[in-house]
KENUVEX-332786 format. One line per 2 residues: number of its first residue (from 1); their letters; for each residue z, y, x of C-alpha. Coordinates in Angstrom, 2 decimals. Each point is the difference from the previous one (the first is absolute). Layout:
NUM> A> Z Y X; ...
This chain:
1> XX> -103.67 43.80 34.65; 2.28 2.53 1.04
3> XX> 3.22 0.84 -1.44; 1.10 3.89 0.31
5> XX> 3.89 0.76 0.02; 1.75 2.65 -1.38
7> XX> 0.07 2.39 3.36; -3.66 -0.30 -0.41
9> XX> -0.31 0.50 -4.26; 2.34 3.82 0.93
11> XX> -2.52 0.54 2.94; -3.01 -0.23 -2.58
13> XX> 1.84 1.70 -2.64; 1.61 3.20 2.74
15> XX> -3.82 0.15 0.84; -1.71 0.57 -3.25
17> XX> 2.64 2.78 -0.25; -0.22 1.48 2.85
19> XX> -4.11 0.27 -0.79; 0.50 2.16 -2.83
21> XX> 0.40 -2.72 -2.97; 3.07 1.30 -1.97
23> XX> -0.32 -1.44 -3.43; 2.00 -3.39 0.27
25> XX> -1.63 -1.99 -2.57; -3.25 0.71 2.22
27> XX> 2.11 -0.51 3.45; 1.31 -3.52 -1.48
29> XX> -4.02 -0.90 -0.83; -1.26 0.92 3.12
31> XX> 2.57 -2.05 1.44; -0.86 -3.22 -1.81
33> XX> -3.37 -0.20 0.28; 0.53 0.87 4.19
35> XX> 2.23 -2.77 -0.03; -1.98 -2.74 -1.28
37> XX> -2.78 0.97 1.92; 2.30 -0.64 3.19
39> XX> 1.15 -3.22 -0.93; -2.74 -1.07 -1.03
41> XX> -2.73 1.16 2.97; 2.77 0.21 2.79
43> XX> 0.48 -2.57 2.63; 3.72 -1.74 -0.35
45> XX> 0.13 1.53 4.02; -2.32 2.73 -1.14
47> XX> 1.05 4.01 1.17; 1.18 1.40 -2.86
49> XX> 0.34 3.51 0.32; -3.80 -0.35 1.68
51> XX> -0.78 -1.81 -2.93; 1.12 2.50 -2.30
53> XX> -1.30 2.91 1.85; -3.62 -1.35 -0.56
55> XX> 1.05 -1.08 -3.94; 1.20 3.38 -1.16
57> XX> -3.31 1.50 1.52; -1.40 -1.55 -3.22
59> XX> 1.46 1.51 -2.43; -0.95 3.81 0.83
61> XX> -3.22 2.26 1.57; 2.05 3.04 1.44
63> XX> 3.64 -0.65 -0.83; 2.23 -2.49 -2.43
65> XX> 1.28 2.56 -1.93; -3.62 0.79 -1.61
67> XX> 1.10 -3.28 -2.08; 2.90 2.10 -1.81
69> XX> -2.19 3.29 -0.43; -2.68 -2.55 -1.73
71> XX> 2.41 -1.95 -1.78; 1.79 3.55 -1.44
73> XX> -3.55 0.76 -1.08; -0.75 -2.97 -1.78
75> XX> 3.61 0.23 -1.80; -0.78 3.58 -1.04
77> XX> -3.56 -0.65 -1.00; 0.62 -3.31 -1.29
79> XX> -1.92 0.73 -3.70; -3.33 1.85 1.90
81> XX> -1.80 -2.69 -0.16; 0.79 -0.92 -3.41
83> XX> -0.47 3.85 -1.10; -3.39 0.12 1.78
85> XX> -1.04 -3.02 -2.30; 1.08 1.30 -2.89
87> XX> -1.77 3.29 0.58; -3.42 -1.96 1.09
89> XX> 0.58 -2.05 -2.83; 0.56 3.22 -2.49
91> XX> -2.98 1.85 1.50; -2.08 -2.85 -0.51
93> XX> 1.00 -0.24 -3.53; -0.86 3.87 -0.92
95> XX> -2.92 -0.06 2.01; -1.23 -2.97 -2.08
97> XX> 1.14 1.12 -3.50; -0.76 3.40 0.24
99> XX> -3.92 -0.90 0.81; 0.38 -2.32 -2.47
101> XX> 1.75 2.63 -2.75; -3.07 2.59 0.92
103> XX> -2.63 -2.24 -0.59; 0.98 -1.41 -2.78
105> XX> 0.69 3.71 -1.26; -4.20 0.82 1.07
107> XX> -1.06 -3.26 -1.76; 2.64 1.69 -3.39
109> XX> 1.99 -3.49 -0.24; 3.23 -1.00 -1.00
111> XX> 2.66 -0.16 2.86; -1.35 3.32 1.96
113> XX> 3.26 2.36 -0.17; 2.40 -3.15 0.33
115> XX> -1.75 -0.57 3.31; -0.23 3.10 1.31
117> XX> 3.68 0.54 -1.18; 1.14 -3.18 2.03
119> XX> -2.60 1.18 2.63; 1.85 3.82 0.56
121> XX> 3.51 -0.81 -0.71; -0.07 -2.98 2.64
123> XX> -1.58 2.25 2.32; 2.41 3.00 -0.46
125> XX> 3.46 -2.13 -0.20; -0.74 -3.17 2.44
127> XX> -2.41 0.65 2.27; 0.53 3.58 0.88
129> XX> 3.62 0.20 0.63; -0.43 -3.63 2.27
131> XX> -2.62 1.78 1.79; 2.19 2.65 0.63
133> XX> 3.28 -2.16 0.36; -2.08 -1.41 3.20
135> XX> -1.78 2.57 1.20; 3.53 1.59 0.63
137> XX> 1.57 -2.12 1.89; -2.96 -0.43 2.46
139> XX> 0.26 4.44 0.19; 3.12 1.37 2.69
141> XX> -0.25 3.61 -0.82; 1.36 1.69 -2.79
143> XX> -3.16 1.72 -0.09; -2.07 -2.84 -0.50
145> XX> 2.02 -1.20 -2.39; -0.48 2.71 -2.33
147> XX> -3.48 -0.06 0.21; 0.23 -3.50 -0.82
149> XX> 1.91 0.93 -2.94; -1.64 3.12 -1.33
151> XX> -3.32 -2.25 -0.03; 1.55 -2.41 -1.86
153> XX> 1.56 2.21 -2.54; -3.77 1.85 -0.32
155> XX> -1.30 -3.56 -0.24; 2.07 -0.88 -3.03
157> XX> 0.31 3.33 -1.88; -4.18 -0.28 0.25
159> XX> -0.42 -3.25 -1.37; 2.50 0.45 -2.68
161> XX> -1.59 3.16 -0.86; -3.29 -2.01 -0.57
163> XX> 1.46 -2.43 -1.85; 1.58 2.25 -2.77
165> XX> -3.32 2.12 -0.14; -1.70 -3.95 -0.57
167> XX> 2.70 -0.93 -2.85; 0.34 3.89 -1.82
169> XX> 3.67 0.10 0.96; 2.12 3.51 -0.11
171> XX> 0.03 1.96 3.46; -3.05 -1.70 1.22
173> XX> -1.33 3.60 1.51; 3.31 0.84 1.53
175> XX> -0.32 -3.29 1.86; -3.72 0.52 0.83
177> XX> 0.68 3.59 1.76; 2.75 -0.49 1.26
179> XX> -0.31 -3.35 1.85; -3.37 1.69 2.33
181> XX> 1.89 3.13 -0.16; 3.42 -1.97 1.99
183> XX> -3.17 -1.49 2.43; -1.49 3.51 0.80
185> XX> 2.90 2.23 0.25; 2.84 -1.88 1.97
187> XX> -1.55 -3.66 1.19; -3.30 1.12 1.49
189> XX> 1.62 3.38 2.00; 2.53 -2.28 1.18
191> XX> -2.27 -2.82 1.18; -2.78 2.78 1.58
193> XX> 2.15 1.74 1.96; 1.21 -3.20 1.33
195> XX> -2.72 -2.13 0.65; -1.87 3.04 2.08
197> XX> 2.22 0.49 2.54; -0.22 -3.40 1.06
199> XX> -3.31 0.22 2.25; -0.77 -4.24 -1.50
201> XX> 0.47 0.57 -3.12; -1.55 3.35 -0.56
203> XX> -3.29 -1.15 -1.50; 1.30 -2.37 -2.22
205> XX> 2.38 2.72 -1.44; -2.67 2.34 -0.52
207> XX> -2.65 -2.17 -1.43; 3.11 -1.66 -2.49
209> XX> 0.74 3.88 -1.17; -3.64 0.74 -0.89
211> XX> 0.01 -3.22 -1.40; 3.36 0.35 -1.82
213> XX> -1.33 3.56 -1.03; -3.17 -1.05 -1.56
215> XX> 1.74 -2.74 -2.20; 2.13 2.40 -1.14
217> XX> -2.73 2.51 -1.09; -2.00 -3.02 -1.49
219> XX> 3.23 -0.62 -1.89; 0.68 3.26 -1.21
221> XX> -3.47 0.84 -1.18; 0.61 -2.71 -2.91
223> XX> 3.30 1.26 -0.89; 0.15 2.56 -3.06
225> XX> 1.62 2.95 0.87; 2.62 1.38 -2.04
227> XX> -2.30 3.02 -1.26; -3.02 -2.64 -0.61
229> XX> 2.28 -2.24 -1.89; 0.94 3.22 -2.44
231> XX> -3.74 1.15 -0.97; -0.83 -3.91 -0.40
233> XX> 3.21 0.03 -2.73; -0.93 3.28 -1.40
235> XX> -4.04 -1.60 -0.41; 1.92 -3.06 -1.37
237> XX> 2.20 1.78 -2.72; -3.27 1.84 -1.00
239> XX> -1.76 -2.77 -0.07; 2.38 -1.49 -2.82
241> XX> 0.45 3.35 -1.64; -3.87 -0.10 -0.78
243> XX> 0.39 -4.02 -1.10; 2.60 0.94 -2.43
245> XX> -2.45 3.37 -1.48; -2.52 -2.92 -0.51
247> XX> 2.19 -1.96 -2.08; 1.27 2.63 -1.78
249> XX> -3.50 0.79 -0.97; -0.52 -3.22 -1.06
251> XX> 3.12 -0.20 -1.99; -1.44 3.02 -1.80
253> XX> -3.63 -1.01 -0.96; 2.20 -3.15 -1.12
255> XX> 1.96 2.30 -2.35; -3.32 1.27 -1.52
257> XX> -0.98 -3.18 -1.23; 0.53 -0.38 -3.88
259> XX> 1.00 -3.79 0.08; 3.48 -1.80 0.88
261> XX> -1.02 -1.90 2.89; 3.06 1.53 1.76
263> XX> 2.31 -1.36 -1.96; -0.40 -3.90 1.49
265> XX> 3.47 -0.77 1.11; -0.73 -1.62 3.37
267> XX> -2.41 2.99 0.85; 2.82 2.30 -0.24
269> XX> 2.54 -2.16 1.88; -2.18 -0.19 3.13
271> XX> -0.83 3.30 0.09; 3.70 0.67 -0.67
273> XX> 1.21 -1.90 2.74; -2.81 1.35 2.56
275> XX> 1.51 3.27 -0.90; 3.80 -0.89 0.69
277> XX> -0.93 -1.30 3.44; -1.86 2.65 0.86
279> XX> 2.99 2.20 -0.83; 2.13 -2.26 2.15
281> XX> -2.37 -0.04 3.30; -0.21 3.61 -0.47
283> XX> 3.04 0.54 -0.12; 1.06 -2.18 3.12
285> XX> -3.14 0.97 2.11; 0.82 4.26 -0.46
287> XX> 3.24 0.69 -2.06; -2.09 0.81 -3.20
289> XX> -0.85 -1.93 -3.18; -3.13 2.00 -0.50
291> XX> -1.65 2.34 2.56; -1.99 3.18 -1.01
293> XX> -2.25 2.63 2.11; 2.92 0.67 2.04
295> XX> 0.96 -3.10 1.63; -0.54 1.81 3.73
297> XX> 2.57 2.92 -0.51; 2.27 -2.71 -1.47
299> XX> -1.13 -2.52 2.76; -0.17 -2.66 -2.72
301> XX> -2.89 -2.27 2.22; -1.15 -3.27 -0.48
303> XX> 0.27 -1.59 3.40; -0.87 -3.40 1.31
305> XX> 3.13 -2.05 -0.75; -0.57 -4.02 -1.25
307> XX> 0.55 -0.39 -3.40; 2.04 -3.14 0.96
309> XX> 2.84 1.77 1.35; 0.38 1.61 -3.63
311> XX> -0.59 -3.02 -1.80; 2.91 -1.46 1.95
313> XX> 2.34 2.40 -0.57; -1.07 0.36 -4.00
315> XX> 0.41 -3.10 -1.79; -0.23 2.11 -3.12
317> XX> -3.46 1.00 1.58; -0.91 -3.88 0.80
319> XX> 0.87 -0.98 -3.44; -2.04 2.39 -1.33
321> XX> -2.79 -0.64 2.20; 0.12 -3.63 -0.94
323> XX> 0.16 0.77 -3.87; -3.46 2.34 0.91
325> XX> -1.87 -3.52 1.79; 0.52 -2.20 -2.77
327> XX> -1.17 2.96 -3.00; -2.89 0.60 1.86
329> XX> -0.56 -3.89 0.22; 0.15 -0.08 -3.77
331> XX> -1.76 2.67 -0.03; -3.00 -0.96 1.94
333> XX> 0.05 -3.08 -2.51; -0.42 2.36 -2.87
335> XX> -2.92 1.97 1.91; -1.66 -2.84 0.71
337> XX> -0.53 -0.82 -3.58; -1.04 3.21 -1.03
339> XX> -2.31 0.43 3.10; 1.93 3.09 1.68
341> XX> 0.70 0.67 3.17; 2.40 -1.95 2.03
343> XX> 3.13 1.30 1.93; -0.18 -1.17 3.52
345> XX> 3.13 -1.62 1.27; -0.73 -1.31 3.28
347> XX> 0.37 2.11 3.40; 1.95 2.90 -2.09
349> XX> 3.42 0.72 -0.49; -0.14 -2.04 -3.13
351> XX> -0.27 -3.10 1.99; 3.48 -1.31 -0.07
353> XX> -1.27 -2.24 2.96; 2.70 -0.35 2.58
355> XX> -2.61 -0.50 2.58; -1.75 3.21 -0.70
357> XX> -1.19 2.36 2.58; 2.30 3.07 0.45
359> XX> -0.76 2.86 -2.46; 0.82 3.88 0.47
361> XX> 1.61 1.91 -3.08; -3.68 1.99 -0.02
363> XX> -1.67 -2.68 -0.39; 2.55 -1.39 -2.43
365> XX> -0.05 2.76 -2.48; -4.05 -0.29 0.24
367> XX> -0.03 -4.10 -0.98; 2.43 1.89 -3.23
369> XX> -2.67 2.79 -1.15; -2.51 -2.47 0.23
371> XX> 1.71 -2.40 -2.35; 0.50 2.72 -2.09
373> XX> -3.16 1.71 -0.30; -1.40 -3.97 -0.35
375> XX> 1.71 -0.10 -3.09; -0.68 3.18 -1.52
377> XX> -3.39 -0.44 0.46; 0.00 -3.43 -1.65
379> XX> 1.89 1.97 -3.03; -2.89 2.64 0.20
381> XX> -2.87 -2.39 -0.44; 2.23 -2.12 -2.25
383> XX> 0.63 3.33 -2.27; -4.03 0.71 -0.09
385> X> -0.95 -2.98 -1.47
């Protein structure tokens, strides 16, 4: 075994500096390990600095100091690895829940818009910004590194667009048009007029900008324009205009019955309430309580807004709504016995059902006239016998 002295241990350690190693915690390693390996595999009568010559040779392909430009690497990229599992992990997770979210949401079970909720949101907030967290550090131009960004932020803006169109949240078209519109007007100029100068990547650019084009157009053609979304309100407030003529006209063929079937208590109350809440969506939904022939100059428009956003800021509203589900459960009790027509609850806004399917404010203040006219035609046929 041979035993190295001290003239030898600053002859190792002068060396390792003079090869490029600067960082001294790595100079003192390097040192070590060289050391044991000497007094270990070296003759007591051995050559050392022959010896050594052929050790350090081990440690290195081109030069020592490729040990310190790896090591600095490793120091400053210590948590890749453990962000590139996180985002494999992640995109694993909203691949699988979001498949799972839309088919459960074609076969109408319970569980579809939590899934696809987990599915987007995972998508959008983990896996996205890893993919772009590592994507930029592997890109050395500025250039590319915008790119890598302005996909990214196109990539996000898109699905989150999709998801508030899926779950009827506010601004869900602002999201939709503008997330293709930040894809087509500043990423896909950028990227074009890159990628086809380069004579290699050339094809690929153009084929990705046709392809990048089409999506766009594909996307765009099921997005409601602003105009479109106005005549389908304007259809919509017309449409409950003529509901409400109905009732009224059943109201009044009502009147012109000689009996007192109209005064039953709990008739009055339901029809009472329906009336209030109507008042109350109206009134949230355009501004107005009631809306007459000219609700377009006044731009008083039912629109497509969920009915659980009101609900949520109302409690008066969900009280009331509440008070409406048990009457017309009594109600239907009553009917029953006297062989009328029933109210339906289920699938309308009556359904105080948590797990409900999301309802508009059109198609709320239909599920209303219908209870209505249900029970003024009950008091009709009651009043004619």
């Amino acid at each position: 075994m041979y035993c190295i002295s001290e003239q030898q241990i600053d002859y190792i350690l002068n060396d390792i500096g003079a090869r490029g190693v600067k960082m001294e915690g790595l100079q003192l390693n390097l040192l070590d390990h060289i050391c044991c390996i000497i007094e270990q595999q070296l003759e007591e009568n051995g050559d050392f600095e022959h010896f050594y010559a052929q050790v350090i040779q081990q440690f290195y392909k081109n030069d020592l100091r490729e040990i310190e430009e790896e090591t600095i690497s490793l120091l400053t990229n210590k948590n890749y690895y453990v962000m590139k599992k996180i985002m494999l992990y992640s995109g694993t997770f909203s691949a699988a829940t979001l498949s799972t979210g839309i088919t459960l949401k074609y076969m109408h079970s319970q569980g579809a818009s939590l899934m696809i909720l987990l599915g987007i949101l995972s998508a959008s907030l983990i896996f996205i910004p890893l993919l772009f967290a590592l994507k930029v550090k592997e890109k050395q131009s500025g250039k590319d590194k915008l790119l890598v960004g302005l996909g990214t932020l196109s990539a996000i803006t898109i699905a989150m667009g999709i998801l508030f169109k899926i779950m009827h949240w506010p601004y869900a078209n602002v999201l939709a048009t503008t997330s293709p519109a930040i894809l087509m007007l500043v990423f896909l100029p950028i990227y074009f007029f890159t990628g086809i100068r380069n004579a290699e990547t050339k094809v690929n650019t153009i084929v990705t900008s046709i392809l990048m084009i089409v999506g766009c157009g594909l996307f765009f053609s099921l997005t409601i324009t602003p105009q479109s979304s106005r005549m389908m309100s304007i259809r919509t407030t017309e449409g409950y205009l003529r509901n409400e003529q109905m009732l009224k006209s059943e109201a009044q063929l009502l009147a012109k019955t000689n009996k007192a079937a109209t005064e039953e208590a709990l008739s009055q109350k339901i029809y009472a309430v329906c009336e209030d809440l109507k008042e109350s969506l109206l009134e949230w939904e355009t501004g107005y309580k009631t809306l007459g022939d000219d609700f377009v100059s006044k731009n008083a428009l039912i629109k497509d807004h969920a009915t659980q956003d009101f609900f949520t800021q109302n409690q008066a509203a969900e009280r009331k709504l509440e008070e409406l589900n048990q009457s017309i459960y009594a109600y239907n009790q009553l009917s029953a016995s006297r062989k009328l027509q029933l109210i339906p609850v289920e699938s309308s806004v009556v359904d105080i059902n948590t797990n409900r399917a999301p309802i508009k404010v059109s198609g709320a203040l239909d599920d209303l006239i219908r209870v209505q006219m249900l029970v003024l035609q009950n008091e009709r046929e009651l009043a004619m016998l």
